[in-house]
C-alpha positions as CSV (number, residue, x, y, z in Angstrom):
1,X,152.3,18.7,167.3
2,X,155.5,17.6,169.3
3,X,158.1,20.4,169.5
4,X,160.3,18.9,172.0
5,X,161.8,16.5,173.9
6,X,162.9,16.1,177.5
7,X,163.8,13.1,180.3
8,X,162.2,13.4,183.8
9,X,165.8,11.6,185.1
10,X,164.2,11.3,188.7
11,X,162.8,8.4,187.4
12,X,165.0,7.4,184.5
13,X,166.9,4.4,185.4
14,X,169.5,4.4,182.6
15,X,168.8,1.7,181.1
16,X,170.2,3.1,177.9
17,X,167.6,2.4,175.5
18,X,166.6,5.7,174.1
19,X,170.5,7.0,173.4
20,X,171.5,3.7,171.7
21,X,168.6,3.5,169.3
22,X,168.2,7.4,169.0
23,X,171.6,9.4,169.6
24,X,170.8,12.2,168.0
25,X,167.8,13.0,170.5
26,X,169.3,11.5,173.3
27,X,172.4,11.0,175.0
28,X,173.9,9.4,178.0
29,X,174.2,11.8,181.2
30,X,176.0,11.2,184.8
31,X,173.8,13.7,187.4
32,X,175.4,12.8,190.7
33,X,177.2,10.1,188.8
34,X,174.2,8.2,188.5
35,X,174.0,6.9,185.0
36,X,170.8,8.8,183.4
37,X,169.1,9.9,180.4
38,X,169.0,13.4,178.8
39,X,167.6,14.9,175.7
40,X,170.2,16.2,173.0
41,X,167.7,19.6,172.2
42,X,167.1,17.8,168.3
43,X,163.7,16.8,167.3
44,X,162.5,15.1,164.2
45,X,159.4,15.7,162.2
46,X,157.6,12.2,162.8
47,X,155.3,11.8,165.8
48,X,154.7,8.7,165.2
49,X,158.7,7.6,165.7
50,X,158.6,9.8,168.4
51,X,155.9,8.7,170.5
52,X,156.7,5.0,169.7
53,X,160.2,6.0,171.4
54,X,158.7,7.8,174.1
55,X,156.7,4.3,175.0
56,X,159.6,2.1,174.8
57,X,161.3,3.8,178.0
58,X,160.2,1.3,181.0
59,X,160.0,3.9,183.1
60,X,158.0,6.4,181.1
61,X,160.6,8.9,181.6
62,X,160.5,10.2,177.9
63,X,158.4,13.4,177.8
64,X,156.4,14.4,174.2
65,X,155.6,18.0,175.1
66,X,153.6,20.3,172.7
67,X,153.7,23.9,171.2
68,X,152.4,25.2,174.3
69,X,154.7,23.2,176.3
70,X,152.3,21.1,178.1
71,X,153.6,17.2,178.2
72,X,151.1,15.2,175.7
73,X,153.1,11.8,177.3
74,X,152.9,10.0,178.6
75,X,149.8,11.7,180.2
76,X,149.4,12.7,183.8
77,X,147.6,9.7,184.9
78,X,150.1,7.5,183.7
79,X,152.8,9.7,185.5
80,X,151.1,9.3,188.6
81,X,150.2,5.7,188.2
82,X,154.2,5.0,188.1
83,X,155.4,7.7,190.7
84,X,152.8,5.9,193.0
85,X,154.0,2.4,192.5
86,X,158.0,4.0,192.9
87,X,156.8,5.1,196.2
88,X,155.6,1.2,197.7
């Protein structure tokens, strides 16, 4: 079961995606004054609406993480895959 939300905004690039279409569980953020995502703390009770709005982020910068607080996505291969291909 998903019990929270949160943004890795390392590799969030703003596009602005998740606050527009979901501003109750996200919201626009200015680290550094780089435009960003960040969660708003609010959940909802669907995991299916949740994890298709986690794989909409281009980045896969949206983290689903569990009860136990381990991040169920995206998993930790796909994390890797896309801090690997940031790095070329």
């Amino acid at each position: 079961m998903i019990k929270k939300l949160d943004v890795d905004q390392p590799s969030c690039i703003g596009c602005g995606t998740c606050w527009v279409s979901n501003p109750t569980l996200f919201r626009e953020d200015r680290p550094n004054g780089e435009l960003k995502a960040a969660a708003t703390g609010q959940i909802i009770d669907d995991a299916a609406r949740l994890r298709l709005i986690a794989e909409g982020c281009p980045t896969l910068s949206i983290y689903l993480i569990d009860e136990a607080e381990q991040i169920i996505y995206p998993t930790a291969e796909q994390r890797a895959a896309r801090d690997q291909a940031a790095e070329w």
